[in-house]
C-alpha positions, 0 to 999 in steps of 0.5 A, a space after each residue: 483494444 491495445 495494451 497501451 490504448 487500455 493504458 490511456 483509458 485507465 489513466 484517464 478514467 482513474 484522473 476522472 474518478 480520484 483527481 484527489 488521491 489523499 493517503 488512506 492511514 492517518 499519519 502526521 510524518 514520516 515516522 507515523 506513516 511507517 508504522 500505519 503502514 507496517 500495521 496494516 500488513 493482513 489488516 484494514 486501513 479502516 482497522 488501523 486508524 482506530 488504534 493508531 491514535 492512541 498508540 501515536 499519541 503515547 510514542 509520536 516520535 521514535 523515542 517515545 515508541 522506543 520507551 514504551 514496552 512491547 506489551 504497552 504497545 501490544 495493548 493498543 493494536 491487540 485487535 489487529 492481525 499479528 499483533 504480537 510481532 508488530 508490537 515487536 517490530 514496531 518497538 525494535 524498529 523505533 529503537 533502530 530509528 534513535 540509535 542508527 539514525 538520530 531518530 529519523 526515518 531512513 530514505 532509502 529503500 534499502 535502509 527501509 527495508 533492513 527495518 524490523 517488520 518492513 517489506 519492498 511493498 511498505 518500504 514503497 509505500 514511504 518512498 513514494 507518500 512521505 518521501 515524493 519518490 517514484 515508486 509503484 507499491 502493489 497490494 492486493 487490490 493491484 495485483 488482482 486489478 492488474 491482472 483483470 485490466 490485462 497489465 500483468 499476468 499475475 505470476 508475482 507480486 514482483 512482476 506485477 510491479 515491474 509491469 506496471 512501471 513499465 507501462 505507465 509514466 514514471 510521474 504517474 506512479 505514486 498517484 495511480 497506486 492510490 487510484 487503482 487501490 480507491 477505485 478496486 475498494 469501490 468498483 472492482 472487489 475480489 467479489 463485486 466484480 470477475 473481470 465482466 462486471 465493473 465500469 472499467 472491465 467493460 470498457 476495456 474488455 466489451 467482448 469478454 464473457 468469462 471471468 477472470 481467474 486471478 492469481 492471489 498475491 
């Protein structure tokens, strides 16, 4: 099967499977959305929406977050990775947020990601969930995908975004981000599947005997 024949099978199989694609992190706006986000850096989108509750419900707004202490905040994410810096970055980012943008969140990407605690791949993910902007975010789950499925070679997170916005149409992105998240949590896990087990490795690859050695992002 051609690359781009593989890249029909998988925009149609994943339009099957997830015709829905609702944003993992619970959020209400922007403002929140960019804090889940940044929180879920080495963390479950599971873990994350059980703390954020309480910490949206004491700083829902960037003023609000800016008035609360690191500590205050350190209390509510305590049990996620890193906490300590997050709780940092989300109090300075908070306060960059009033004093340099009345409060809003910035949209782009390069105001995004000058933010405290805020990468190219949180950054993308606002762009492209709160702000409808084409943008092709890549966690793990992607990059492993990606690289099982034949689209990218795996040698970096950066090429493995540029190869995916190079294959699939612009207005797919910010849908098949989520898709291929959805469906590597359900079918193709780093250990539920080498490449040979799940319903889309075996379609794309029939033949295909040995696993594949995917590179970590």
């Amino acid at each position: 099967m051609r690359r781009s024949e593989r890249v029909e099978v998988i925009l149609q199989r994943l339009h099957e499977q997830y015709p829905e694609t609702p944003i993992p992190l619970d959020h209400s706006d922007p403002f929140t959305l960019l804090i889940a986000v940044l929180l879920s850096a080495q963390c479950t989108d599971k873990k994350v929406n059980e703390v954020t509750p309480a910490l949206f419900a004491a700083g829902p707004t960037p003023a609000a977050m800016a008035e609360l202490e690191e500590e205050q905040i350190l209390a509510f994410i305590r049990q996620l990775g890193l906490a300590k810096t997050k709780a940092r970055n989300v109090r300075r980012l908070a306060q960059i947020l009033v004093t340099s943008y009345d409060g809003d969140v910035p949209q782009s990407f390069e105001e995004l990601e000058a933010l405290p605690g805020v990468g190219h791949k949180t950054a993308s993910v606002v762009m492209a969930q709160a702000f409808g902007v084409p943008a092709f975010p890549v966690d793990t789950h992607i990059h492993r995908l990606a690289q099982r499925w034949g689209l990218s070679d795996g040698s970096s997170v950066a090429r493995t975004e540029q190869d995916l916005k190079r294959l699939f149409p612009k207005e797919h992105w910010n849908r098949l981000h989520l898709q291929i998240i959805f469906w590597g949590r359900e079918f193709c896990t780093a250990r539920g599947c080498d490449g040979t087990v799940c319903p889309m490795c075996r379609e794309l690859y029939p033949k295909r005997r040995r696993p594949v050695i995917t590179r970590k992002p």
